[in-house]
BAPABA-445446 format. One line per 10 residues: number of its first residue (from 0); their letters; for each residue x, y, z of N, C-alpha, C. Coordinates in pm, 1 decimal. Layout:
BEGIN
NUM> A> X:Y:Z:X:Y:Z:X:Y:Z ~ ... $
# end
This chain:
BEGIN
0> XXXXXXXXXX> 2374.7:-2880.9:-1003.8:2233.8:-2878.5:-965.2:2214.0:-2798.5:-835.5 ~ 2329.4:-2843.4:-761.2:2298.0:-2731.3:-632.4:2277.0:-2587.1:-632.9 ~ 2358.8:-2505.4:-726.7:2345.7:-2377.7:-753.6:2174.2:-2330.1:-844.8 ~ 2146.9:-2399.9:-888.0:2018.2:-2399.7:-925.3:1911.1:-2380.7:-816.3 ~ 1921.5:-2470.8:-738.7:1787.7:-2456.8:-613.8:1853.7:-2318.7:-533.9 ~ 1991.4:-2275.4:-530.9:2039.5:-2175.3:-433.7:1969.4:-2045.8:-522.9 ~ 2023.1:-2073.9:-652.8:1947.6:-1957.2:-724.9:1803.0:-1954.7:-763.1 ~ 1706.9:-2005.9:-729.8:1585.4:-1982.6:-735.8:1544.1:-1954.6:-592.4 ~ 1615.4:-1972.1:-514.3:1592.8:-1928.0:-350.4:1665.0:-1771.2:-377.0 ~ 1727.1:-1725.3:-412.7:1745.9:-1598.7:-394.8:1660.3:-1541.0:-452.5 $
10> XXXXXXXXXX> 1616.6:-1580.5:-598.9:1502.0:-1540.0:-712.6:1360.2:-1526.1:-585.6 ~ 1320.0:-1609.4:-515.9:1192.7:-1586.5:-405.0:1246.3:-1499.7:-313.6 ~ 1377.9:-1513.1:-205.6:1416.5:-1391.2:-154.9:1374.2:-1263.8:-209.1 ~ 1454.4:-1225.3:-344.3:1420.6:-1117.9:-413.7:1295.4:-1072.4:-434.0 ~ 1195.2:-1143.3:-533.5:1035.7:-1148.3:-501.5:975.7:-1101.4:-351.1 ~ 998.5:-1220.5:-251.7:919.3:-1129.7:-144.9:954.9:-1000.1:-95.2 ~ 1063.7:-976.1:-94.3:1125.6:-868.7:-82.4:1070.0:-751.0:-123.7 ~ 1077.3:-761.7:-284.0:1071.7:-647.3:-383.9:838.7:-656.0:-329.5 ~ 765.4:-762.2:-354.2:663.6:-726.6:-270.9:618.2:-665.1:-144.4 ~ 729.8:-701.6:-40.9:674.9:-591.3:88.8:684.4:-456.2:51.5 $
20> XXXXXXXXXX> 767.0:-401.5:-31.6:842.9:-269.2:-47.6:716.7:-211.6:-97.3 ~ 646.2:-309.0:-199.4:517.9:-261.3:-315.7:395.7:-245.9:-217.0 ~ 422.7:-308.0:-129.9:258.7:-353.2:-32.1:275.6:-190.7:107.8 ~ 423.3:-176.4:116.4:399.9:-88.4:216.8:407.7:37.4:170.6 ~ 386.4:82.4:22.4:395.7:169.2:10.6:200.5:220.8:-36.2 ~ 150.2:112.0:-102.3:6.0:96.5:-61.5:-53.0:88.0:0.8 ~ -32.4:53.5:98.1:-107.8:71.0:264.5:-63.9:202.5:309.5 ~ 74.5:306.6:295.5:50.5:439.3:319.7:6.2:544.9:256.5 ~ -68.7:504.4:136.0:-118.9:623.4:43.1:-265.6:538.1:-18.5 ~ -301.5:427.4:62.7:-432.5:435.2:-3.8:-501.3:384.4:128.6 $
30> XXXXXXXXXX> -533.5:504.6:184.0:-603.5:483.8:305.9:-743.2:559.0:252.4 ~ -853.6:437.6:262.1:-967.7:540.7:256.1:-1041.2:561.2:399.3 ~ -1115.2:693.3:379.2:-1242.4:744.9:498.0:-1339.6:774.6:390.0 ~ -1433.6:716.8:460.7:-1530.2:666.0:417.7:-1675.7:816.6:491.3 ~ -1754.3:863.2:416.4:-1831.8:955.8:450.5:-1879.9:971.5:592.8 ~ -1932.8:814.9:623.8:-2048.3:778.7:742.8:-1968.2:805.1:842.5 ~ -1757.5:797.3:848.1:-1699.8:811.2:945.3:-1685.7:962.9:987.2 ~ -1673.8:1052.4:899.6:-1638.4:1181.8:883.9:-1731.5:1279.7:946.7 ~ -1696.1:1333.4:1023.1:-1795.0:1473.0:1131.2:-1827.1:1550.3:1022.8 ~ -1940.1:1615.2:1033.9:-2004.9:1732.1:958.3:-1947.0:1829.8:920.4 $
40> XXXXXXXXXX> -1804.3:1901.8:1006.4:-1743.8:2002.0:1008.3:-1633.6:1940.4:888.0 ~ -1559.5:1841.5:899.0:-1508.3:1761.6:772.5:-1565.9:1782.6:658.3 ~ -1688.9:1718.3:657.0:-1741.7:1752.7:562.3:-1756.5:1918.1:498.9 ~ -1813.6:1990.4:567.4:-1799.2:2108.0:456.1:-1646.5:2166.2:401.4 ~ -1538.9:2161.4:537.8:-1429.2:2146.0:494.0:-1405.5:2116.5:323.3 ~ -1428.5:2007.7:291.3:-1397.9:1912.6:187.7:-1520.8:1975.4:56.0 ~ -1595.8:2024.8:91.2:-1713.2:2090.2:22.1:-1606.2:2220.4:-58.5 ~ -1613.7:2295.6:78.8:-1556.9:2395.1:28.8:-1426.1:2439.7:-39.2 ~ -1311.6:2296.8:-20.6:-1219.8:2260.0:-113.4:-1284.9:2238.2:-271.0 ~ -1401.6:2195.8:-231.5:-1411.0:2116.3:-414.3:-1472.7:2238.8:-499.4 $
50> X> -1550.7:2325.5:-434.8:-1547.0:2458.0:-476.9:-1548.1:2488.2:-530.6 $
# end
């Protein structure tokens, strides 16, 4: 029985684990800016990309 609770504690180890890896890779590629923040000069920038 003991190896049971040891192995479902590694099974959550593993889990949170394998979640930070998932969470920090979403927080560096889904950053939004939002229009109202963005200077005017940005903006056409981004205009003239879509082009």
């Amino acid at each position: 029985m003991g190896y049971q609770i040891g192995l479902i504690l590694v099974i959550i180890v593993v889990a949170i684990l394998i979640s930070k890896k998932m969470s920090k890779k979403n927080d560096e590629t889904d950053q939004l800016i939002f229009e109202d923040e963005m200077s005017k000069d940005e903006l056409e920038d981004i205009d003239k990309e879509l082009d």
